[in-house]
C-alpha positions in Angstrom: 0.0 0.0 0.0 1.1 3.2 -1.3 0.1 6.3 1.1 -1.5 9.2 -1.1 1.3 12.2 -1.1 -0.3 14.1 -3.8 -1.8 16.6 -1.4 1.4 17.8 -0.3 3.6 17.8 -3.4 0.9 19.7 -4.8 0.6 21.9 -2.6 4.2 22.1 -2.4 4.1 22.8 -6.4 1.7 25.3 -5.8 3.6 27.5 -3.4 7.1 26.8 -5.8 5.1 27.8 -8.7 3.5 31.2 -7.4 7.4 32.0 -6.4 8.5 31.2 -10.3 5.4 33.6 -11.4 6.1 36.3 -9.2 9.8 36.4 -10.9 11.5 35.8 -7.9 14.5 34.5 -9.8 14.4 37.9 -12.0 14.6 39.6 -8.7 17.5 37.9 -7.0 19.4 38.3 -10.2 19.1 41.8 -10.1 19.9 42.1 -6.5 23.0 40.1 -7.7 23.8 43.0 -10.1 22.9 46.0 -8.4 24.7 44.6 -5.3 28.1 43.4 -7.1 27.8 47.3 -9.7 27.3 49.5 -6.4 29.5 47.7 -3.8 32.4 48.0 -6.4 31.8 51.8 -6.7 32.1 51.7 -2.8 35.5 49.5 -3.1 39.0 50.9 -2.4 39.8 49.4 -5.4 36.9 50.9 -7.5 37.0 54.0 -9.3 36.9 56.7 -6.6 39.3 55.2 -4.2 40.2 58.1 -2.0 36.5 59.3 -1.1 36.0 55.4 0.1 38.8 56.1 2.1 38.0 59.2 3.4 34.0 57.8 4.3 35.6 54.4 5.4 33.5 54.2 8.6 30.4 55.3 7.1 30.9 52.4 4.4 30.9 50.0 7.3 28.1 51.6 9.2 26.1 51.4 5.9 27.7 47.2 5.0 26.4 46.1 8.4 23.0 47.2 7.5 22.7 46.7 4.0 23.8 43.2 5.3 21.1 42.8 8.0 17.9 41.4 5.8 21.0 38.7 4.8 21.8 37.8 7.9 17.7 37.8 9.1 17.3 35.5 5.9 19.8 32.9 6.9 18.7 33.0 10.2 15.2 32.1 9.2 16.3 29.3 6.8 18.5 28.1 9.5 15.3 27.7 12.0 13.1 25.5 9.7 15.7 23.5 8.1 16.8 20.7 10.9 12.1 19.7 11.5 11.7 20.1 7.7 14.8 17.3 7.2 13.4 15.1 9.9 9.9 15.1 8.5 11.6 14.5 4.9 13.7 11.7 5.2 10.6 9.7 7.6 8.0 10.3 5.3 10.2 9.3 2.4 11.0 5.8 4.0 7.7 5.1 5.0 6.5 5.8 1.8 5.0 2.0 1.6 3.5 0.0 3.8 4.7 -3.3 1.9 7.9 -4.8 4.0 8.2 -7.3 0.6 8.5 -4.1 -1.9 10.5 -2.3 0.5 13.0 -5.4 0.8 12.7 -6.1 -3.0 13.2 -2.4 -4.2 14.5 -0.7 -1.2 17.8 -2.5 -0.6 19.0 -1.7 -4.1 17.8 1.5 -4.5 19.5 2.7 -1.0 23.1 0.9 -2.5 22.3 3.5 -5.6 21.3 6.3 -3.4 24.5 6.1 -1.2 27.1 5.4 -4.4 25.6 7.8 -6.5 26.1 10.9 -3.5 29.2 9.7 -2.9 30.7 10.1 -6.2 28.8 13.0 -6.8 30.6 14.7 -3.9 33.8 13.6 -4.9 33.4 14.9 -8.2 32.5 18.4 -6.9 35.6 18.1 -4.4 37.8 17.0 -7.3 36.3 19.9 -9.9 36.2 22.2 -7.9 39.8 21.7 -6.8 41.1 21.2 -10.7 39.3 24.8 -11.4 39.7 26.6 -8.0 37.3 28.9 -8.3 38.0 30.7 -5.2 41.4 31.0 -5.3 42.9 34.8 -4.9 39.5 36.0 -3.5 41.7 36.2 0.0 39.0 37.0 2.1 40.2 35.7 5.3 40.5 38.8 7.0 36.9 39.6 6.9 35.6 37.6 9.6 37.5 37.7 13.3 37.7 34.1 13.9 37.6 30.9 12.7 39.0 27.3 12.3 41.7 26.9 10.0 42.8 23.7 8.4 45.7 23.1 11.0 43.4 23.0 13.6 41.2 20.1 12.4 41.8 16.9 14.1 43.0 13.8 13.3 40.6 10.8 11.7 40.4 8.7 14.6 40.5 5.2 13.5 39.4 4.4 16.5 35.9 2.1 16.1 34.1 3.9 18.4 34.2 6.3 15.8 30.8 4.6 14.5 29.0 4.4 17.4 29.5 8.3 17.9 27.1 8.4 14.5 23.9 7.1 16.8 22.5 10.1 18.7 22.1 9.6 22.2 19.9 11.8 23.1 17.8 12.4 20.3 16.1 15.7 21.8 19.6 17.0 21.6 20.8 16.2 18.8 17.6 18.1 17.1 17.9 21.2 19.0 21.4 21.7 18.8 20.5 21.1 14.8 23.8 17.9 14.5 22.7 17.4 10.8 24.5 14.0 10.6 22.4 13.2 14.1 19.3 14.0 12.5 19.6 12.6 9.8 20.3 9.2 11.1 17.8 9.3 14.0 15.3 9.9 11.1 16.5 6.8 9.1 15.9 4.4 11.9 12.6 5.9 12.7 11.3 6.0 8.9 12.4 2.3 9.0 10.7 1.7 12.6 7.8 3.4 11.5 6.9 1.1 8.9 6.9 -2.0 10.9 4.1 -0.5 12.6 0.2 -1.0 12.0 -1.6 0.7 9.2 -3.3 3.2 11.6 -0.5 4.3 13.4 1.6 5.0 10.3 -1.3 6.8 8.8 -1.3 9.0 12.0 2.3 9.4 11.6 2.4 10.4 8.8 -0.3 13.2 8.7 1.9 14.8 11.6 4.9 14.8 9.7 3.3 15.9 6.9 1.7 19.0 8.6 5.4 19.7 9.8 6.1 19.5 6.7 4.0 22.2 5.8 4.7 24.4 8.6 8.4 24.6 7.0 7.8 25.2 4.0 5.5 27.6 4.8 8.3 29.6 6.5 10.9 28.7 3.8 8.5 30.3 1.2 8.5 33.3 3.6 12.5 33.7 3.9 12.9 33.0 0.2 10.5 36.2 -0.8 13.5 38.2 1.4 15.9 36.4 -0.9 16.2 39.5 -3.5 17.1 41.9 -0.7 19.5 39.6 1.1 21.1 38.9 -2.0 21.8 42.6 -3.1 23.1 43.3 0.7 25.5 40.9 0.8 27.2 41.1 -2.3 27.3 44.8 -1.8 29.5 44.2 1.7 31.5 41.0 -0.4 32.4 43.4 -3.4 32.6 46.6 -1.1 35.4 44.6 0.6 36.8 43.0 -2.3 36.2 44.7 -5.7 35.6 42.8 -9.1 37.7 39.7 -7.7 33.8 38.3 -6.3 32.3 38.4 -9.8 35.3 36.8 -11.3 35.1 34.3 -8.9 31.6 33.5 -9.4 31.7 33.2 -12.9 34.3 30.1 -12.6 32.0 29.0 -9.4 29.8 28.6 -12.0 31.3 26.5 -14.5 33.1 24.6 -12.2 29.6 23.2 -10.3 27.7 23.1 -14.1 31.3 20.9 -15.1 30.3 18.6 -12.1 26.6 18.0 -13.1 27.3 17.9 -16.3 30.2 14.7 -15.4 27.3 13.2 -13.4 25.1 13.1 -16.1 27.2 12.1 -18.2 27.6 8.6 -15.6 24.3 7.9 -15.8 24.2 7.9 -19.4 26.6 5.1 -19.4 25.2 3.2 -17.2 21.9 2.6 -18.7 24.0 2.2 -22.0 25.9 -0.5 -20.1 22.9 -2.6 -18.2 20.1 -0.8 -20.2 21.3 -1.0 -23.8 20.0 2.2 -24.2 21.3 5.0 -26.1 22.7 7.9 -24.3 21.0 10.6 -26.9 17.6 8.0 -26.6 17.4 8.2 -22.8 18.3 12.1 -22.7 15.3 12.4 -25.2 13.0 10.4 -23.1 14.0 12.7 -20.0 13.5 16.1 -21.5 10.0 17.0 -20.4 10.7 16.4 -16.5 14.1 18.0 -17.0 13.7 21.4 -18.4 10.3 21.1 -15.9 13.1 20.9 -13.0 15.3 23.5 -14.3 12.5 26.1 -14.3 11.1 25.4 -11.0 14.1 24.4 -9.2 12.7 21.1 -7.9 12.2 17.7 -7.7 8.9 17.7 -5.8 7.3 20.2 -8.5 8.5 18.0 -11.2 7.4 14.5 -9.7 4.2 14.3 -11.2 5.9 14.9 -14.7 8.5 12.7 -13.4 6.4 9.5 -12.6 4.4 9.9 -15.8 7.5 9.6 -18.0 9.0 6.9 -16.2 5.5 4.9 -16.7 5.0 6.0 -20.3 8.3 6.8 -22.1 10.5 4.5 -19.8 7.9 1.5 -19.4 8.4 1.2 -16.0 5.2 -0.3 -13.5 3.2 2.1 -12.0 4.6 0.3 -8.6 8.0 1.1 -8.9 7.3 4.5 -10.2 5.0 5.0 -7.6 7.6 4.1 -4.8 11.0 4.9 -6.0 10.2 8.5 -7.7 8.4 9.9 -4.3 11.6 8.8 -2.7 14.3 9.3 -4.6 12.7 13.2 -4.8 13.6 12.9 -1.0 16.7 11.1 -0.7 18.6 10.4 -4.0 19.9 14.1 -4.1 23.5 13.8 -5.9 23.3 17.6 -7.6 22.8 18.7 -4.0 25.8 16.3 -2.9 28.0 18.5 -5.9 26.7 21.6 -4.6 27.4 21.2 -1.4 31.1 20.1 -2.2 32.0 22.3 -4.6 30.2 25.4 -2.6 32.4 24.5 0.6 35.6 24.2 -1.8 34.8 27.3 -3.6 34.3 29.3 -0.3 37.4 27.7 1.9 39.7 28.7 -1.2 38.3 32.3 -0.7 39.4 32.3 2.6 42.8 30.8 1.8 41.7 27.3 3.5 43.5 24.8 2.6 41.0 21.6 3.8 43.0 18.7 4.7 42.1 15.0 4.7 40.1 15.2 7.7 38.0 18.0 6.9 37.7 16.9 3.1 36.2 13.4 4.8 33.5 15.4 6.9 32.6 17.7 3.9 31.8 14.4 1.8 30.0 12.5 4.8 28.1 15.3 5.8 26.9 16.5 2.1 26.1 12.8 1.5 23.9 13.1 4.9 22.7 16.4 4.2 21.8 15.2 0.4 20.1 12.3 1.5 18.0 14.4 4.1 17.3 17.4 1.3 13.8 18.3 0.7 13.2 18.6 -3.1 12.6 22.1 -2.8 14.6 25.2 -3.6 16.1 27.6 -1.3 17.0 25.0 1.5 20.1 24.2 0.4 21.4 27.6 2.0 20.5 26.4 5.3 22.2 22.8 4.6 25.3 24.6 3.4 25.5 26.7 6.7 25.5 23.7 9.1 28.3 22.0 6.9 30.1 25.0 6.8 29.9 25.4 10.7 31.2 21.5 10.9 34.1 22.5 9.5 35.4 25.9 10.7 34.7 27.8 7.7 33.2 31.5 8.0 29.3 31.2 7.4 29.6 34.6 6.2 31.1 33.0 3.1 27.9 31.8 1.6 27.6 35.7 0.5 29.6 34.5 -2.1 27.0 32.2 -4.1 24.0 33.7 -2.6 23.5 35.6 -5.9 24.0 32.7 -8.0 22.5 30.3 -5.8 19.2 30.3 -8.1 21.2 29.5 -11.2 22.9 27.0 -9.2 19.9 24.8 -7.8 18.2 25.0 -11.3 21.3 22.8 -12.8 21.6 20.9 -9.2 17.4 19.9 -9.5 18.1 18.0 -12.8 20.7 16.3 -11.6 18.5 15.1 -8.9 15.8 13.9 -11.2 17.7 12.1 -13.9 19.2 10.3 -11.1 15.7 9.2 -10.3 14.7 8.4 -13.7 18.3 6.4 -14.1 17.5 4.7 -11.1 13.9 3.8 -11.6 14.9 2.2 -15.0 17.9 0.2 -13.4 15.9 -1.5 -10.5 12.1 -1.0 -11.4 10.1 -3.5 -13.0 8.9 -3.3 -16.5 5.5 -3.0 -17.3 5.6 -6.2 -19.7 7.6 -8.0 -17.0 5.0 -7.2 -14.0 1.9 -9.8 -13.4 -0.6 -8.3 -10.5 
């Protein structure tokens, strides 16, 4: 038994698609340009360096608060973000009812899930360290404190080293937000939860979906402050450091777009390998639910699209369509895996971190957590990226840096997310002529 999400991914849709109407992404590009054109007028390496000197103070008086609705924006993303994973990952696992189907399509599908974010994440390490986007940005003098790479600790290879992965208390671990906590205290439960009776899942799972609501609700809130937050703190990033931000951006750009674009390309091959399916036939069969999820920026508002194509251009049983597409558009998140890499890269190299083997191993374990636990939704990737960030010593502040292109970004990260649902589904589900009820 399949429980009826509709409701809330369309609702979901709804609220997404009223954002893409209202040209939201229109207006956080130009709070992007206004706010890199008038902080480099205000730059000591701009074109009227002497009366920035002579103002200097007023320039930060006037950078503190232009970078206010920024920092009130984070902090509201930040508040949502730890219930909205929990509710996510536990409605996503209990998704069916049927121990059998879960055993049958589950087990595979959760090998795929965890491979595919882990090379995803090591390909937006490994691009983004080829490219360096960040490098000569040198902005670590612009926040007090903060870990450097030297003071990371050793891996301890010590076993015990697993057993600190199971929260203890699990109250604590979701108010103090421990993403990788969360996360894995909502894996058991979405397991535990569907050994239990029919009624008690059902009640479960209207809770978690009225959570669910609650925080997206809020999210759709912080993201209409997007524009403004944008403009303020790419004002105080170029103010500080002249044309050096928009440079870097640019090859920010290209180097996460390389990364998806190497993903892609993987699963390509490997329904040409165990498919026998052209790469050019499969990318044609795709297209609709694609270019859907480029323009909305997520899996959730695409799913419907999603499911129908795997059903009808990909021949796969309503079933497995039925189960793995819901939760792969909760789970199976390797764009968000490269983005979260490749942002954490991009933003230690502008503060001249160098991450060592330590920290490079909790950026990939945590974005493969966090990707796992990502609602298909935009804008929550910002709060994601903050608590990875804060894991590792790097200067939150830093996520001024992709703030402006963080639109751009999620559009190319969202259909990465759903071919990887659409190459899984066609891997392990069951073909329609193959399937007897």
């Amino acid at each position: 038994m399949i429980h009826d999400t509709s409701y809330s991914f369309k609702k979901m849709s709804t609220q997404l698609m009223t954002l893409v109407e209202s040209k939201l992404w229109a207006k956080v590009m130009l709070g992007m340009i206004l706010g890199i054109i008038i902080g480099t007028l205000f730059s000591s390496t701009g074109p009227f360096p002497e009366l920035v000197k002579d103002h200097s103070n007023f320039i930060e008086v006037l950078m503190n608060w232009l970078a206010f609705p920024a920092k009130f924006f984070l902090k509201l993303v930040q508040m949502v973000i730890i219930p909205l994973i929990f509710a996510s990952i536990i409605r996503g696992l209990a998704a069916t009812t049927d121990l059998t189907q879960m055993k049958k399509l589950g087990g595979k599908f959760a090998l795929f899930v965890i491979f595919n974010s882990t090379f995803a994440a090591l390909i937006g390490i490994f691009v983004c360290s080829l490219i360096e986007p960040g490098a000569g940005l040198s902005l670590k003098g612009a926040v007090s404190t903060f870990n450097t790479s030297d003071q990371a600790p050793l891996i301890n290879l010590n076993p015990e080293i697993f057993l600190n992965f199971l929260p203890v208390n699990p109250l604590f671990a979701l108010v103090q937000g421990q993403m990788l906590d969360v996360v894995i205290l909502s894996i058991i439960g979405g397991m535990a939860l569907v050994s239990l009776k029919k009624e008690q899942i059902k009640i479960a799972m209207d809770g978690l979906e009225i959570l669910q609501e609650v925080c997206m609700t809020i999210i759709t809130w912080a993201m209409k402050l997007a524009p403004y937050a944008v403009f303020g703190m790419l004002f105080q990033v170029t103010s500080s450091t002249g044309m050096k931000a928009l440079f870097s951006m640019g090859r920010y750009i290209i180097a996460s777009f390389t990364g998806f674009g190497l993903v892609i390309l993987f699963y390509l091959l490997l329904i040409m390998i165990f498919k026998r399916i052209s790469p050019l036939t499969f990318l044609k069969k795709m297209g609709t639910p694609l270019l859907l999820a480029f323009s909305t920026s997520s899996s959730a508002a695409a799913m419907p699209v999603t499911m129908k194509t795997a059903e009808e251009e990909l021949n796969i049983d309503e079933i497995s369509s039925r189960f793995l597409i819901p939760l792969g558009a909760t789970v199976n998140m390797a764009g968000t895996a490269i983005w979260q890499t490749s942002a954490v890269i991009f933003i230690g190299q502008a503060y001249d971190m160098h991450l060592n083997f330590a920290q490079l191993s909790i950026v990939v374990g945590t974005s493969i957590a966090s990707s796992i636990g990502s609602p298909g939704v935009p804008g929550v990737g910002i709060g994601i990226l903050s608590a990875v960030l804060l894991k590792i010593g790097i200067p939150v502040e830093g996520i001024s840096l992709i703030l402006g292109v963080d639109r751009l970004i999620d559009m190319g990260c969202t259909v990465v997310n759903v071919a990887g649902d659409l190459t899984a589904v066609k891997l392990f589900g069951m073909q329609k002529t193959h399937f007897v009820k």
